[in-house]
C-alpha positions in Angstrom: -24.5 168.4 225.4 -26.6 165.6 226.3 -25.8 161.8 224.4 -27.9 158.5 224.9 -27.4 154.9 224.4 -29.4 152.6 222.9 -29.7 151.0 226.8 -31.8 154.2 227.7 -28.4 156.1 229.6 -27.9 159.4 229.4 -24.8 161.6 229.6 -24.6 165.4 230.3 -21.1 165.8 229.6 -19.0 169.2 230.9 -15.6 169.7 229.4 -14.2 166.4 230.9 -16.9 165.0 233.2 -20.3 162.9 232.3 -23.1 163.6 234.6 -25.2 159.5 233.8 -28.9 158.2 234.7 -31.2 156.8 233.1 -33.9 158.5 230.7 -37.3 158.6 231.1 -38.5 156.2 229.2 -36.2 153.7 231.4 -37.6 154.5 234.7 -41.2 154.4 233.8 -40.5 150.6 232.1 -38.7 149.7 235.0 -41.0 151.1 237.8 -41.1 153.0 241.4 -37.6 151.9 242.2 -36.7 150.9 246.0 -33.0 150.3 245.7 -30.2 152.8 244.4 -26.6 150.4 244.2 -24.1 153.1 242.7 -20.5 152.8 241.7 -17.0 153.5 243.7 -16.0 157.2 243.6 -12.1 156.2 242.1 -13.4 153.1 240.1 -13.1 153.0 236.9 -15.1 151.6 233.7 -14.6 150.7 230.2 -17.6 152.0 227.5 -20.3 149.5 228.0 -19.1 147.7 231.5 -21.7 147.6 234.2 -21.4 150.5 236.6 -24.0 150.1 238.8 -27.8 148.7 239.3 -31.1 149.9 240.1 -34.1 147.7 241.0 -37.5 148.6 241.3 -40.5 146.3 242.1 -40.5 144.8 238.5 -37.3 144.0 238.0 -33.3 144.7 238.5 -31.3 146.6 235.8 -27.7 147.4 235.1 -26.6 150.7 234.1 -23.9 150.6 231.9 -21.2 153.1 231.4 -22.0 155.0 228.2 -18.3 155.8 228.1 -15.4 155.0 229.6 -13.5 157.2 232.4 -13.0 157.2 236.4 -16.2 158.1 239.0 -15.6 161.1 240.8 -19.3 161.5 241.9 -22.0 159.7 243.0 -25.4 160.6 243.6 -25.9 159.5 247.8 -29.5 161.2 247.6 -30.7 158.6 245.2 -29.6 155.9 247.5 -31.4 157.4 250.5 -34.5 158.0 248.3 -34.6 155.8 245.3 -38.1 157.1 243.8 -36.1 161.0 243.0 -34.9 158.6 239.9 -38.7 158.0 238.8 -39.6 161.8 239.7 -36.2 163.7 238.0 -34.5 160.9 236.1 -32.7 163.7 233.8 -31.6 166.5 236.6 -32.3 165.5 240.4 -32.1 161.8 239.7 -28.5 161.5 238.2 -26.5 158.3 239.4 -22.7 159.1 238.6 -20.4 161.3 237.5 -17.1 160.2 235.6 -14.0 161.5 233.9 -14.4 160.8 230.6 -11.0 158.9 229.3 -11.8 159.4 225.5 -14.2 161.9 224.1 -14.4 160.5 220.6 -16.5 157.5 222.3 -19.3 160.2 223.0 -19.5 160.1 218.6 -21.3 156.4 218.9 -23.7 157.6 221.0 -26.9 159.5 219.9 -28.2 163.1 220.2 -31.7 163.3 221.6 -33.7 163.4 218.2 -32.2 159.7 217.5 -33.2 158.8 220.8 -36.5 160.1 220.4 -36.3 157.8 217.1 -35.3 154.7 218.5 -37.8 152.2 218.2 -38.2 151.4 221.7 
């Protein structure tokens, strides 16, 4: 199952565990990104609080945490080569992985036809 905030996050969840990046529609409004900053595996983050940034040659961006739970992955390829984001945001280009603390969180976010929806 795949959810989305309305900040253009994704979440692949697994029993437990949230594979996050950004959508698609993020990385081509943001750019060719040059610099990957990803969370502490152990750290953990409340629904909505900043868990990391991206920053391409528009602009800088914070990726929120579209739920709230521990990293226990990060994504090092993405800090060694940035542009997999623009090329595989949805499978190569993941940033983090967490424990999710409460799956009833995952009912505010949206499926991908309300994503599709959103007036972006």
């Amino acid at each position: 199952m795949i959810k989305y905030t309305t900040d253009h996050e994704w979440v692949r969840v697994e029993g437990d565990i949230g594979t996050v990046g950004i959508t698609q529609f993020a990385q081509e409004k943001l750019g060719d990104l040059v610099f990957v900053e990803l969370p502490a595996v152990g750290a953990s983050y409340d629904k909505g609080q900043t868990a990391c940034t991206v920053e391409s040659v528009k602009a800088a961006a914070d990726i929120f945490a579209p739920v709230g739970g521990e990293i226990v992955a990060v994504n090092d390829k993405v800090t060694a080569e940035p542009g997999i984001v623009n090329t595989s945001p949805m499978e190569d280009g993941w940033l983090f992985k967490l424990r999710i603390r409460n799956l009833a969180e995952l009912a505010g976010l949206m499926d991908e036809e309300d994503y599709d929806a959103l007036e972006k």
